[in-house]
C-alpha positions as CSV (number, residue, x, y, z in Angstrom):
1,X,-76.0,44.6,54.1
2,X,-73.1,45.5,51.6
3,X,-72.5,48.7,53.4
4,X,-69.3,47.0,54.9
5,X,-68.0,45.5,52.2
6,X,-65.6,47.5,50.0
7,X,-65.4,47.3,46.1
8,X,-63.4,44.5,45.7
9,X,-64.6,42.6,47.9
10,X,-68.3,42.4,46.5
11,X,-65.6,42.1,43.1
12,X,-64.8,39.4,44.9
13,X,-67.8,37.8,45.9
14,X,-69.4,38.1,42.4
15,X,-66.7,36.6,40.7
16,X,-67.5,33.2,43.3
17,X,-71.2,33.7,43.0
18,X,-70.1,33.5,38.8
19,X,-68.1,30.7,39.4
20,X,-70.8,28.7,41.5
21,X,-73.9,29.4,39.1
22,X,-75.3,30.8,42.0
23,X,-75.5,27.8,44.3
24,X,-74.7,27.7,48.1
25,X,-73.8,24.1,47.6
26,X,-71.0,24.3,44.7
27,X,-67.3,24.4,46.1
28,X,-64.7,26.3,43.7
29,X,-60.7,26.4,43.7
30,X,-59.6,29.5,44.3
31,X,-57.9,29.9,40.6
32,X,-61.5,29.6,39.3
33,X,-62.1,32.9,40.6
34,X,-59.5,35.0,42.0
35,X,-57.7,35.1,38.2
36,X,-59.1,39.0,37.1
37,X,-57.5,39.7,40.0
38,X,-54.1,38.9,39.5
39,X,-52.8,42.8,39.3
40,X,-54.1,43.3,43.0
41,X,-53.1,39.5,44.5
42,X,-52.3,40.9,48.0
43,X,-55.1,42.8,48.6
44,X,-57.6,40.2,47.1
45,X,-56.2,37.9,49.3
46,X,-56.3,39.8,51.7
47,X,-60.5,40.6,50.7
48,X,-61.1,37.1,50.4
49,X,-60.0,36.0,54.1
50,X,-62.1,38.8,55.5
51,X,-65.0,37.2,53.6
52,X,-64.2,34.0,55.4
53,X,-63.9,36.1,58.6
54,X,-67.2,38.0,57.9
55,X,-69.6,34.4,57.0
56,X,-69.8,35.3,53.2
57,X,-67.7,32.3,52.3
58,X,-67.0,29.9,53.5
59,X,-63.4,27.5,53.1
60,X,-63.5,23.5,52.7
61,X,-60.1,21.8,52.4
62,X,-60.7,19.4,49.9
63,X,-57.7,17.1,48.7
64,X,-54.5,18.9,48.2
65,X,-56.4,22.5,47.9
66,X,-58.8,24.7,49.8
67,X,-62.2,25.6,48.0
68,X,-64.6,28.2,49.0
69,X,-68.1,28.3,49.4
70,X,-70.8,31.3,49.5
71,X,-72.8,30.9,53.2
72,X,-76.5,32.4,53.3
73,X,-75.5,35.5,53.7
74,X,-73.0,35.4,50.9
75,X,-75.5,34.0,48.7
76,X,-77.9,37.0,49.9
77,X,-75.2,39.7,49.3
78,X,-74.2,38.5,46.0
79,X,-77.9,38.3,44.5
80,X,-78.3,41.5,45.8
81,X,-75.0,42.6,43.5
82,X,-76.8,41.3,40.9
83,X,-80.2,42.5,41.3
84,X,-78.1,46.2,41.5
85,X,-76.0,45.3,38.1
86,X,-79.5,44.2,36.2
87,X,-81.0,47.7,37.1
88,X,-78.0,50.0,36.0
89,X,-78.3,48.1,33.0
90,X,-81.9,49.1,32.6
């Protein structure tokens, strides 16, 4: 399932997981977690719209910013991230 995703953008999609706790329903700012990667702005930005355009996340324009949102399949991918992270730790 995470076979077409590259580094950072499972980077990616942890770090909104993190910044959701986890929930499909929670609707983050994209400061709230795009900030570790500030060195690589282009191509996270670039990360993040192909997680829009693959159903991971998804965007709500809320106000006078967009937020993002993990879909099912987001929400899938990134517990499986974690799930891989808990066992190298092992």
């Amino acid at each position: 399932m995470t076979d077409e995703l590259t580094e950072l953008e499972k980077a990616i999609l942890a770090s909104i997981c993190a910044a959701t706790g986890g929930s499909k329903a929670a609707h983050v700012p994209k400061q709230y977690f795009m900030r570790k990667f500030q060195k690589q702005s282009k191509l996270a930005k670039r990360a993040l719209h192909r997680l829009v355009s693959l159903g991971y996340v998804v965007q709500h324009p809320t106000g006078g910013e967009m937020t993002y949102e993990l879909t099912q399949r987001g929400f899938e991918v990134c517990k499986a991230i974690r799930d891989n992270l808990r066992d190298l730790k092992a």
